[in-house]
Biopython code that builds the backbone (N, CA, C, O; Angstrom):
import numpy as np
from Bio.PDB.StructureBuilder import StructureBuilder

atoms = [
    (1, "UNK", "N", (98.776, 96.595, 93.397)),
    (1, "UNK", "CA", (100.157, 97.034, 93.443)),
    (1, "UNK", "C", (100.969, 95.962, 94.169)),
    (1, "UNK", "O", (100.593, 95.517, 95.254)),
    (2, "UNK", "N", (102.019, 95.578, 93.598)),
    (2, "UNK", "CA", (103.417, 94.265, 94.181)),
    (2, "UNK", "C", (104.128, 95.020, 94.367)),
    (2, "UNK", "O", (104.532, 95.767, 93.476)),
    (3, "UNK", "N", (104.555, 95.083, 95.704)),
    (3, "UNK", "CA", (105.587, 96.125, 96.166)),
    (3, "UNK", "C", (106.670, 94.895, 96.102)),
    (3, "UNK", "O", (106.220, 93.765, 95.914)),
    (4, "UNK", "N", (108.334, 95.111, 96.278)),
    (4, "UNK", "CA", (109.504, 93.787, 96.705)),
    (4, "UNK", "C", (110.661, 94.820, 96.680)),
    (4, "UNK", "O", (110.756, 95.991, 96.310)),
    (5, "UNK", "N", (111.403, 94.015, 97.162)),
    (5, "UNK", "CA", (112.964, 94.611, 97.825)),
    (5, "UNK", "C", (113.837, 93.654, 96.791)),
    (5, "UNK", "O", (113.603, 92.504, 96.420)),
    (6, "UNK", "N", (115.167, 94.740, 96.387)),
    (6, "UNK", "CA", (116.057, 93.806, 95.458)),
    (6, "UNK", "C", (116.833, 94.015, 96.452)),
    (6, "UNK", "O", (116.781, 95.108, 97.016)),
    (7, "UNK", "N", (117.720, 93.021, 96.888)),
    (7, "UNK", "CA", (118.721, 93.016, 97.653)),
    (7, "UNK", "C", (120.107, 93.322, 96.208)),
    (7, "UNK", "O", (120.063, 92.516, 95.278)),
    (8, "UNK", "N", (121.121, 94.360, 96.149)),
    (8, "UNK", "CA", (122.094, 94.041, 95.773)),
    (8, "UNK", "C", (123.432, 94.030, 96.165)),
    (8, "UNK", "O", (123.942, 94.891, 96.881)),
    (9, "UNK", "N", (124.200, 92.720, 95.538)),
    (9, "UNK", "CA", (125.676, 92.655, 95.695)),
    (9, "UNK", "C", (126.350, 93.389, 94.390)),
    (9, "UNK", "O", (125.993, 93.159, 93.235)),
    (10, "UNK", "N", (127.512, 94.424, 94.812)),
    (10, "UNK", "CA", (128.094, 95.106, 93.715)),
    (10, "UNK", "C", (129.255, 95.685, 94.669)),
    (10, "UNK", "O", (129.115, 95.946, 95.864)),
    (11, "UNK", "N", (130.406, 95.831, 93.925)),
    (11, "UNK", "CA", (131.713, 96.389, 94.561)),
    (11, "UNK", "C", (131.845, 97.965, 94.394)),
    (11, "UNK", "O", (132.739, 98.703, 94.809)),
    (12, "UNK", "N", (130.475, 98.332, 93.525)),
    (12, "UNK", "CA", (130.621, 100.231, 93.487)),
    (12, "UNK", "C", (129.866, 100.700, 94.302)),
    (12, "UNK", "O", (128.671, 100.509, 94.528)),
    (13, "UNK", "N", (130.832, 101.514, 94.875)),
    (13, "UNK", "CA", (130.521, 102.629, 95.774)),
    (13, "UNK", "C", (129.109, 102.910, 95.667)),
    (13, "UNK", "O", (128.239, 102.419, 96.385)),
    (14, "UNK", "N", (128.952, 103.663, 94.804)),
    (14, "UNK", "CA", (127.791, 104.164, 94.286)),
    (14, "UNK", "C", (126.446, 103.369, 93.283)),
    (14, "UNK", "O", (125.793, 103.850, 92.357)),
    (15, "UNK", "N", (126.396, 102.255, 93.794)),
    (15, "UNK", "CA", (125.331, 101.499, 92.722)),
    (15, "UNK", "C", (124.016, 102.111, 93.246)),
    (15, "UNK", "O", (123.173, 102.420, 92.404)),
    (16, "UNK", "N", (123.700, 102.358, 94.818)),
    (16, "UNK", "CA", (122.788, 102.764, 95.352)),
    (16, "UNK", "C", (121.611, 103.859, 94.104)),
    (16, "UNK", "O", (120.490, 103.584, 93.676)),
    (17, "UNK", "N", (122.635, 105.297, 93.810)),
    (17, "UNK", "CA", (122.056, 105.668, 92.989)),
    (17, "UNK", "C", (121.948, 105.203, 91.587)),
    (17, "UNK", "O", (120.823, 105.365, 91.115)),
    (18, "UNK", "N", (122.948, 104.591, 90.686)),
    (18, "UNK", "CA", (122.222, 103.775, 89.795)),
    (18, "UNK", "C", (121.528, 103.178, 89.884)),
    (18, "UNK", "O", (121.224, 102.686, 88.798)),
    (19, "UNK", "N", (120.910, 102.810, 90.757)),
    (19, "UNK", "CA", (119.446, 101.737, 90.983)),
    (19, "UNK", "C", (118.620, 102.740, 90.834)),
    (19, "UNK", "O", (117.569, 102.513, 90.235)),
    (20, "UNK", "N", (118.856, 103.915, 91.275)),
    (20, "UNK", "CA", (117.542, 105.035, 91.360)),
    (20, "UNK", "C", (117.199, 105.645, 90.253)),
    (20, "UNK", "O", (116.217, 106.385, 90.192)),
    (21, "UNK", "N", (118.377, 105.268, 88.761)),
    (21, "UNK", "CA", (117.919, 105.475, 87.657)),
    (21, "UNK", "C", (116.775, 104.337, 86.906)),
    (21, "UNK", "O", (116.308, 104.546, 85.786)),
    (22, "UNK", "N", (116.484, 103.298, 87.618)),
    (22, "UNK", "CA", (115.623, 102.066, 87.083)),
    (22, "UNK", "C", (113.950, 102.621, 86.853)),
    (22, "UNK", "O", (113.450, 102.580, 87.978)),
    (23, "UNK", "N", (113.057, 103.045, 85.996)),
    (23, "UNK", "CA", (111.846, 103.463, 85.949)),
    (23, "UNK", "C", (111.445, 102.868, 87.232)),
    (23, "UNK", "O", (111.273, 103.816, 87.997)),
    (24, "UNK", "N", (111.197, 101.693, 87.879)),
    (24, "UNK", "CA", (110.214, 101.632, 88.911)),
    (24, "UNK", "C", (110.732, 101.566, 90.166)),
    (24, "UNK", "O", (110.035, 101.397, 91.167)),
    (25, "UNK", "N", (112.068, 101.707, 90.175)),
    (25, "UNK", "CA", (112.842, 102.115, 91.608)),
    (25, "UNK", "C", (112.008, 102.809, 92.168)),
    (25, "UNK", "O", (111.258, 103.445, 91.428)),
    (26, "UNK", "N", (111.861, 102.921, 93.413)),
    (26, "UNK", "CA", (110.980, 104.540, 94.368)),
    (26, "UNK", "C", (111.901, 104.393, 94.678)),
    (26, "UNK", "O", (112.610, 105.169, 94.038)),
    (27, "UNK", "N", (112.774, 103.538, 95.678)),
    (27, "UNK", "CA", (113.430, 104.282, 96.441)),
    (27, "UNK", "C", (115.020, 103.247, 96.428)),
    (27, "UNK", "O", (115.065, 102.070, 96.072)),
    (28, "UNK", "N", (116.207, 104.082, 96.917)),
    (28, "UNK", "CA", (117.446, 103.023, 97.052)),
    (28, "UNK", "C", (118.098, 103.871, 97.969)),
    (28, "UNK", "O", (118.031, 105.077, 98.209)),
    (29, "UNK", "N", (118.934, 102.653, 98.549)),
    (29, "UNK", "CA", (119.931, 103.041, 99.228)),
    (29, "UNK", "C", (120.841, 101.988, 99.773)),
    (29, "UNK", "O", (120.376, 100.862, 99.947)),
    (30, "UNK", "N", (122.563, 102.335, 100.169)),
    (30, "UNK", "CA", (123.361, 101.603, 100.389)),
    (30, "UNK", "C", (123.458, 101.074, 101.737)),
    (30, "UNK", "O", (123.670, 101.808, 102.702)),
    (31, "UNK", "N", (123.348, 100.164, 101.802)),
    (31, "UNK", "CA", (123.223, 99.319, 103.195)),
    (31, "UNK", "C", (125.060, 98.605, 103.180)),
    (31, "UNK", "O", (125.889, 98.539, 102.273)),
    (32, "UNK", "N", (125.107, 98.091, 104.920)),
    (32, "UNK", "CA", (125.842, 97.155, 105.112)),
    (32, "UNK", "C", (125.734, 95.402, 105.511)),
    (32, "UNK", "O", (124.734, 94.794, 105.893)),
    (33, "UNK", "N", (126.876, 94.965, 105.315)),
    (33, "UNK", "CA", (126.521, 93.177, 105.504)),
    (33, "UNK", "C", (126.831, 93.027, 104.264)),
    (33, "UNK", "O", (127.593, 93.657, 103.531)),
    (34, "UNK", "N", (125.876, 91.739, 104.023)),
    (34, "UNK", "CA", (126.327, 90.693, 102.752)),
    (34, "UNK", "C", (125.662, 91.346, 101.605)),
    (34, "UNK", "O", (125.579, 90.696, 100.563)),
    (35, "UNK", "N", (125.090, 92.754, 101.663)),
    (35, "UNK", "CA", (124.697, 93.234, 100.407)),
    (35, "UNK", "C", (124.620, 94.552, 100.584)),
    (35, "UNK", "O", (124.216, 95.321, 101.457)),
    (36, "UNK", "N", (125.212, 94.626, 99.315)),
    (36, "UNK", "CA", (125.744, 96.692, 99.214)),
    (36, "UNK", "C", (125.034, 97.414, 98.634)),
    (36, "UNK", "O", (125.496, 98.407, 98.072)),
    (37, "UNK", "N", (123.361, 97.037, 98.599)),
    (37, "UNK", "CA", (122.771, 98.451, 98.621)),
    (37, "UNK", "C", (121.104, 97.645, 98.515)),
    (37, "UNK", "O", (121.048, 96.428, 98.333)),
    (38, "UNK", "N", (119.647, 98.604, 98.672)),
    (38, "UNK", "CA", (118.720, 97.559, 98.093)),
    (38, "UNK", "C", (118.096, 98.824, 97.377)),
    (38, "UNK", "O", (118.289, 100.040, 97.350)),
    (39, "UNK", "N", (117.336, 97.992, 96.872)),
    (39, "UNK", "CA", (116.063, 98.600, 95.858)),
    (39, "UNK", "C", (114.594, 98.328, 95.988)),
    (39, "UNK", "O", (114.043, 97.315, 95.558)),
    (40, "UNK", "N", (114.122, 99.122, 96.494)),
    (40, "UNK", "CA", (112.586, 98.906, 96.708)),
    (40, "UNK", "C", (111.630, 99.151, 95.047)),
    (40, "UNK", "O", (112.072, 99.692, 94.033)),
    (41, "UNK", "N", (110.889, 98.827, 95.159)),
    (41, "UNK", "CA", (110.112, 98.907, 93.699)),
    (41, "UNK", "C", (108.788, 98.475, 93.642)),
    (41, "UNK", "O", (108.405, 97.480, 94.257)),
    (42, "UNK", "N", (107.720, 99.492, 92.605)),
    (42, "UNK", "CA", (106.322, 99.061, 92.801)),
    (42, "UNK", "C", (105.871, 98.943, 91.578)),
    (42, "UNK", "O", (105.571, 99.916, 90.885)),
    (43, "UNK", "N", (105.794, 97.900, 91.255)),
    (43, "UNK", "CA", (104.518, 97.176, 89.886)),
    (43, "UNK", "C", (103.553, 96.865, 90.103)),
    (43, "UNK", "O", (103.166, 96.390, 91.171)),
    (44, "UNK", "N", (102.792, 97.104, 88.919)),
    (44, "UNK", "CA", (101.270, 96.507, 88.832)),
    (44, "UNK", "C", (100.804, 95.183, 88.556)),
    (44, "UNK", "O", (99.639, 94.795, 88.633)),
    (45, "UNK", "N", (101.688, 94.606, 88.269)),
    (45, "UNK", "CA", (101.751, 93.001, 88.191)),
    (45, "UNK", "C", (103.288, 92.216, 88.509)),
    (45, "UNK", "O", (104.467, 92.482, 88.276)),
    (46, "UNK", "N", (102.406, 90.913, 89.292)),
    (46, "UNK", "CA", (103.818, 90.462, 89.735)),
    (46, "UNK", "C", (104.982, 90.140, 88.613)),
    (46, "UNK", "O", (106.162, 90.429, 88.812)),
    (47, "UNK", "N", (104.537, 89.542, 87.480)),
    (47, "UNK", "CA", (105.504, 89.618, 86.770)),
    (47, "UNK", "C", (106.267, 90.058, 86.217)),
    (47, "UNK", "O", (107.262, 89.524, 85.727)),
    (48, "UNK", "N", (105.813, 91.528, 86.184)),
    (48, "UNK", "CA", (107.257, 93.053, 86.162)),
    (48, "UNK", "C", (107.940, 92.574, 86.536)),
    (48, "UNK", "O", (108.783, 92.289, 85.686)),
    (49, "UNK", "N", (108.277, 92.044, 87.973)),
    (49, "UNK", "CA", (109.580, 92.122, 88.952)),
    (49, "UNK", "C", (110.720, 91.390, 88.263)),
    (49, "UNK", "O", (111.886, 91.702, 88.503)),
    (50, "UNK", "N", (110.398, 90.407, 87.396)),
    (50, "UNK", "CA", (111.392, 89.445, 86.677)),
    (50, "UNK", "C", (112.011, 90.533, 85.598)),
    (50, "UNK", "O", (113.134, 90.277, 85.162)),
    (51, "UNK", "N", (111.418, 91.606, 85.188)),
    (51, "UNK", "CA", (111.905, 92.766, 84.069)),
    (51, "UNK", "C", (112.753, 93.933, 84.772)),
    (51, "UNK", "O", (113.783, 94.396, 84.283)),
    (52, "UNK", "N", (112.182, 94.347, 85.986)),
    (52, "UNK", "CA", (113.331, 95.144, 86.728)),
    (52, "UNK", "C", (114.300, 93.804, 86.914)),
    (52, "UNK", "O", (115.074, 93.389, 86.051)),
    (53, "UNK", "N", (114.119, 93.299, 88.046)),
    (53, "UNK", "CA", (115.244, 92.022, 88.108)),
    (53, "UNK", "C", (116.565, 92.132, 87.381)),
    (53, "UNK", "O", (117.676, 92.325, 87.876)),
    (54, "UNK", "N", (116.053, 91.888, 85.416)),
    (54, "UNK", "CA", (116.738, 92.099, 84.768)),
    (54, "UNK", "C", (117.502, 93.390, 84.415)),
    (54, "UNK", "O", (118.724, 93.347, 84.564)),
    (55, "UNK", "N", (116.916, 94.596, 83.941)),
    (55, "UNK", "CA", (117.277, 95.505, 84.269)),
    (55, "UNK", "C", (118.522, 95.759, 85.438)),
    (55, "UNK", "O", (119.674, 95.897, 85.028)),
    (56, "UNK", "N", (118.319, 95.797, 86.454)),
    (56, "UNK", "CA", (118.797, 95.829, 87.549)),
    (56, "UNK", "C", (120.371, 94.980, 87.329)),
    (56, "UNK", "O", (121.326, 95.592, 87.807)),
    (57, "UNK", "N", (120.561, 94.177, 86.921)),
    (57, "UNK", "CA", (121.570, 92.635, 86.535)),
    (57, "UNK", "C", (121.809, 93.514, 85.737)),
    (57, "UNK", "O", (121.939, 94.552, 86.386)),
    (58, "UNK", "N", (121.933, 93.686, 84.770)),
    (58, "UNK", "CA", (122.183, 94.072, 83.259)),
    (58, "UNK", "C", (123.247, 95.793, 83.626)),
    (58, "UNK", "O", (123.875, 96.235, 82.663)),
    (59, "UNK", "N", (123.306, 96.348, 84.588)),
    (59, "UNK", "CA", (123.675, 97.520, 85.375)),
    (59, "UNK", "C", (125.328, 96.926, 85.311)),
    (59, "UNK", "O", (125.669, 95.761, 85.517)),
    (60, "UNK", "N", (126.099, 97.922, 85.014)),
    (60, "UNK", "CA", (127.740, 97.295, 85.310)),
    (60, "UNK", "C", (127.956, 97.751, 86.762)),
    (60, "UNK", "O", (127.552, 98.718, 87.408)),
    (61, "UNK", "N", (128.805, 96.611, 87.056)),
    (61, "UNK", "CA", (129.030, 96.452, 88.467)),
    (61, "UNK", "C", (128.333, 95.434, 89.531)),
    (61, "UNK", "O", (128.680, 94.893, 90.581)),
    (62, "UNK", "N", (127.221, 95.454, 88.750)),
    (62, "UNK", "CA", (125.976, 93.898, 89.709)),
    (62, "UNK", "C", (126.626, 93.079, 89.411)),
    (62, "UNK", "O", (127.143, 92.902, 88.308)),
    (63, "UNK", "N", (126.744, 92.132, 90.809)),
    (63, "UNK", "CA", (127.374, 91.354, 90.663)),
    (63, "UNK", "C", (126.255, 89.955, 91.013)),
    (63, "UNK", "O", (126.501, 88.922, 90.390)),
    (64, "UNK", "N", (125.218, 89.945, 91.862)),
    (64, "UNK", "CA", (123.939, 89.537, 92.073)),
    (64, "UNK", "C", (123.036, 90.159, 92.840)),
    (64, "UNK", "O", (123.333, 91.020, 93.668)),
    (65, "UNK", "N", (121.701, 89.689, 92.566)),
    (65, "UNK", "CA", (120.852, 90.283, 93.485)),
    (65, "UNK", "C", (119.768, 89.241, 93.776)),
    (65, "UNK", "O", (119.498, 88.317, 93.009)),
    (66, "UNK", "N", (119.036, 89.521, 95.220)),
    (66, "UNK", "CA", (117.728, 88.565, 95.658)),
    (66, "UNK", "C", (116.523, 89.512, 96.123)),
    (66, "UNK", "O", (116.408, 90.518, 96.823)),
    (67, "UNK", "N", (115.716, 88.707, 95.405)),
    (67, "UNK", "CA", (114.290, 89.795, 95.216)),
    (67, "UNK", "C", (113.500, 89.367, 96.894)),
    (67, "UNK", "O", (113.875, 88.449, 97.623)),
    (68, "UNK", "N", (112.823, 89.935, 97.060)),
    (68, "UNK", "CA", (111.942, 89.617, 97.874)),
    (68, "UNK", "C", (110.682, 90.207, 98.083)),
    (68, "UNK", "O", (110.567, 91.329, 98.576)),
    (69, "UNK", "N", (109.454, 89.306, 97.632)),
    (69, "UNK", "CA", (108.023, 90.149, 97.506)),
    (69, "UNK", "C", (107.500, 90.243, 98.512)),
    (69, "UNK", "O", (107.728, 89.607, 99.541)),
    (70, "UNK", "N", (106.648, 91.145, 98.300)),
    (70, "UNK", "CA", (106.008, 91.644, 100.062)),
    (70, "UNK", "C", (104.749, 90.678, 99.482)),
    (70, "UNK", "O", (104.312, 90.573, 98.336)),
    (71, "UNK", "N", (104.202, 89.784, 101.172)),
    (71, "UNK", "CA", (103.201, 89.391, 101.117)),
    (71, "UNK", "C", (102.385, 89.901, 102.048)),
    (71, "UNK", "O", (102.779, 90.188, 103.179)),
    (72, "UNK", "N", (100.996, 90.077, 101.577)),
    (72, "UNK", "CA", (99.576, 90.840, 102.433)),
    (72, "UNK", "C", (98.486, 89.516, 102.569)),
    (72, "UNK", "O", (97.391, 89.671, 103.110)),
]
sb = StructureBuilder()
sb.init_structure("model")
sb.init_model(0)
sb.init_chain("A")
sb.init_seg("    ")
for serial, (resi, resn, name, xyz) in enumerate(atoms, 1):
    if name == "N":
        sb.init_residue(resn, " ", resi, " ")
    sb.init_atom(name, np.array(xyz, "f"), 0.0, 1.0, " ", f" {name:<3s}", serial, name[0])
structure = sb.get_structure()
């Protein structure tokens, strides 16, 4: 299991829960600072993350986002 954090930038209020419509979202929520909300997420291979990624981008209102994989 590749767990990673999407950091996102977006000007809606509410992207937090549109992220929580993404199949491998577990979990979201809206944070403050230089990014307005993140997305945690768990695949079975690292290269999912480039397919949420997209997903995630492809959402109206993203404006960018930065992944970050958990390392063990």
């Amino acid at each position: 299991m590749v767990r990673a954090i999407i950091l996102v930038k977006s000007p809606k209020k509410l992207i937090a829960a549109r992220l929580r419509k993404v199949t491998a979202v577990k979990d979201s929520f809206p944070t403050s600072g230089q990014f307005d909300a993140v997305a945690i997420i768990d695949v079975n291979e690292l290269a999912e993350i480039k397919d949420i990624t997209t997903q995630i981008q492809r959402i109206s209102g993203v404006d960018r986002t930065e992944t970050m994989v958990e390392v063990q």
